[in-house]
C-alpha positions, -999 to 999 in steps of 0.1 A, spaced: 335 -238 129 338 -263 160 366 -257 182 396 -278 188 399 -293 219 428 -270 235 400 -241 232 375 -263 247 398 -263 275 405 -228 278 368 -222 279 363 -245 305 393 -228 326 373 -195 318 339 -207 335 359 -222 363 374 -192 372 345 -177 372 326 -200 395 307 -216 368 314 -256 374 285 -270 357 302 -243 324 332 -259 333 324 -295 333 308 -293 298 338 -277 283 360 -303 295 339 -328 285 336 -318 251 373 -313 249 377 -351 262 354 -358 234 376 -341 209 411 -358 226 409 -385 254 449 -389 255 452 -354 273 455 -358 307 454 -326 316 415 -325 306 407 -358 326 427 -335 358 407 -303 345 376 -322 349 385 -339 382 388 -310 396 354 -291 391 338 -322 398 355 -327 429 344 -289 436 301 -304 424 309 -332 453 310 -357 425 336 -382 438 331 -412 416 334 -395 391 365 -378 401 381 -409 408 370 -419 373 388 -390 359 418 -399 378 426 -431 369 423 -421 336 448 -394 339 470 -421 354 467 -444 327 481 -421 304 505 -401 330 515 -425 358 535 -398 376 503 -373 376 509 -350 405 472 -335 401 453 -369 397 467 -383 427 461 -355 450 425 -350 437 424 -391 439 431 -389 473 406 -364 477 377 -383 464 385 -411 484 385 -399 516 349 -378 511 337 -412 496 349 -429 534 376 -450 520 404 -435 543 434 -462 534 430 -457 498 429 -425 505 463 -422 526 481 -443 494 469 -419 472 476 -387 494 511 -409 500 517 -409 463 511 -371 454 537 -359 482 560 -383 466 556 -370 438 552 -334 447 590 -339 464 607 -353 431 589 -324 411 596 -298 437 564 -286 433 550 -258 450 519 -278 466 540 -299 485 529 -283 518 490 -285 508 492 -320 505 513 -331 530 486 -311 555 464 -332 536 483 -362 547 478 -355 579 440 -348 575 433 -389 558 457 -400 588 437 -384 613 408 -397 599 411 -429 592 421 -428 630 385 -416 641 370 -440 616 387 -466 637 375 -456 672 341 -453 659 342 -485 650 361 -495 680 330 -479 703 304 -492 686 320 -529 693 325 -522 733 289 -505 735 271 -538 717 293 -558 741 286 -542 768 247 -544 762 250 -578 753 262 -586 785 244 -566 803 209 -581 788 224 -618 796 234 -602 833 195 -590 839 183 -624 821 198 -640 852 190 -609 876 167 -637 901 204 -654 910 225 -643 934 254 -620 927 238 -604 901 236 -567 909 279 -572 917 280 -588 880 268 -549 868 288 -535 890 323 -549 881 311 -548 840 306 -509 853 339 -511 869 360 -524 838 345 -500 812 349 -474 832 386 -480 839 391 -488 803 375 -449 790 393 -435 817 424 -449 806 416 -434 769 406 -399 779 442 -393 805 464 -371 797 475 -364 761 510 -361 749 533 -362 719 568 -374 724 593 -346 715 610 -368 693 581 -369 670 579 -328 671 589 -306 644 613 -280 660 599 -257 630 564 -258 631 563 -279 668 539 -305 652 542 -345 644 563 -349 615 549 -366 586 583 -371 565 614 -366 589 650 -356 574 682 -359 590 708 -331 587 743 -338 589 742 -320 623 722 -348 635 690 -329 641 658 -339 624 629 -322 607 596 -323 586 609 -322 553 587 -297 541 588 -273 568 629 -277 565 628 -271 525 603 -240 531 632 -222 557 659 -236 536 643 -213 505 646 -177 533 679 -192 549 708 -219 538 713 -225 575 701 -253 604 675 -234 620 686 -251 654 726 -244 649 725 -217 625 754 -235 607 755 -237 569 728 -263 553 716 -269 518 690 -298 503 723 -319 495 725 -324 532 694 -339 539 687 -378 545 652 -393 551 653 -407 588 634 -433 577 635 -448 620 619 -416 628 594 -419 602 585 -453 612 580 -441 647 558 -413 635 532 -430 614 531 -455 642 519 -429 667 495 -412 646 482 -444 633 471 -452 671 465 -412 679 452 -397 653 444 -364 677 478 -360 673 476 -348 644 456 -315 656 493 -311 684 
């Protein structure tokens, strides 16, 4: 007798606990096979794939589970996931973006996980950008520098390399000073950027999730110890602003 699709499922959850993704995969398939409007097998799926480094076909899996549950926790964090292994770092932040949304309104338990993972695309998409930002001012610099020698016979040549030496240099010494994080952008929690600041009605602010986590072992402000609950909380949406600007332009920041 075949079996139905939820014991397809359950077999597949059997070989994945077990470290058997290639088990797994087939069992999921064959229950997609038996019912493509579950979601939860699309997810399933997504999941051990993403474990086989198959990210195309995660993302595949994802959107599928989104067509038939927009508000998928799962295929949005695993989307976000895929995309950022693939090198697609901005899809990859609207994704990530999407699942702590979500995780917040469903008070899930992952929250924390993916807002670290947050972090992770912003930092980077950051070191994406100053690769491609080196590579620019290295061909420019030997572009110039071939044109410079091309002309080497003219007078006030050798001075030409020296003051294209001069402005690079003062430009990557510039880069590489002294690092710091403003303390308005520091979690007085966990002492890092914040990703999603809330004000209290104390006026202090924190990273929502590190705030909700102390707020489940103590109803109080951990700055004024005075009495605090969820209720009290309001996104400082300034704060964030400020935050995701910084990070965007110092994404080492998010290692602080």
């Amino acid at each position: 007798m075949s079996m139905r699709a939820e014991e397809l499922k359950n077999q597949g959850n059997v070989c994945y606990a077990a470290g058997d993704y290639v088990g797994a995969e087939k069992f999921y398939t064959q229950a997609i096979i038996k019912d493509s409007t579950n979601a939860a097998f699309f997810t399933n799926r997504a999941l051990v794939r993403l474990r086989m480094d198959m990210y195309e076909q995660v993302i595949d899996d994802c959107l599928k589970a989104i067509d038939l549950i927009p508000s998928s926790l799962k295929a949005y964090s695993y989307l976000g996931q895929a995309q950022l292994k693939l090198g697609y770092p901005n899809e990859a932040l609207s994704s990530t973006l999407r699942a702590y949304e979500l995780a917040i309104a469903q008070r899930s338990p992952s929250v924390g996980t993916i807002a670290a993972t947050c972090l992770e695309v912003k930092k980077k998409r950051w070191e994406l950008s100053e690769e491609r930002r080196r590579t620019r001012e290295c061909n420019f610099a030997m572009r110039n520098a071939r044109l410079i020698l091309f002309f080497a016979p003219l007078p006030g040549t050798l001075e030409k390399i020296q003051t294209l030496e001069d402005v690079f240099g003062k430009a990557e010494a510039a880069r590489c000073g002294k690092r710091e994080v403003p303390d308005y952008l520091i979690d007085n929690i966990t002492f890092s950027v914040m990703l999603d600041p809330v004000i209290t009605k104390h006026g202090h602010s924190y990273d929502r999730v590190t705030l909700l986590d102390h707020l489940k072992r103590s109803s109080t402000d951990p700055l004024t110890r005075e009495p605090l609950t969820e209720k009290d909380l309001r996104p400082n949406l300034a704060l964030r602003a400020a935050c995701e600007t910084f990070l965007k332009e110092n994404g080492w920041a998010v290692d602080w």
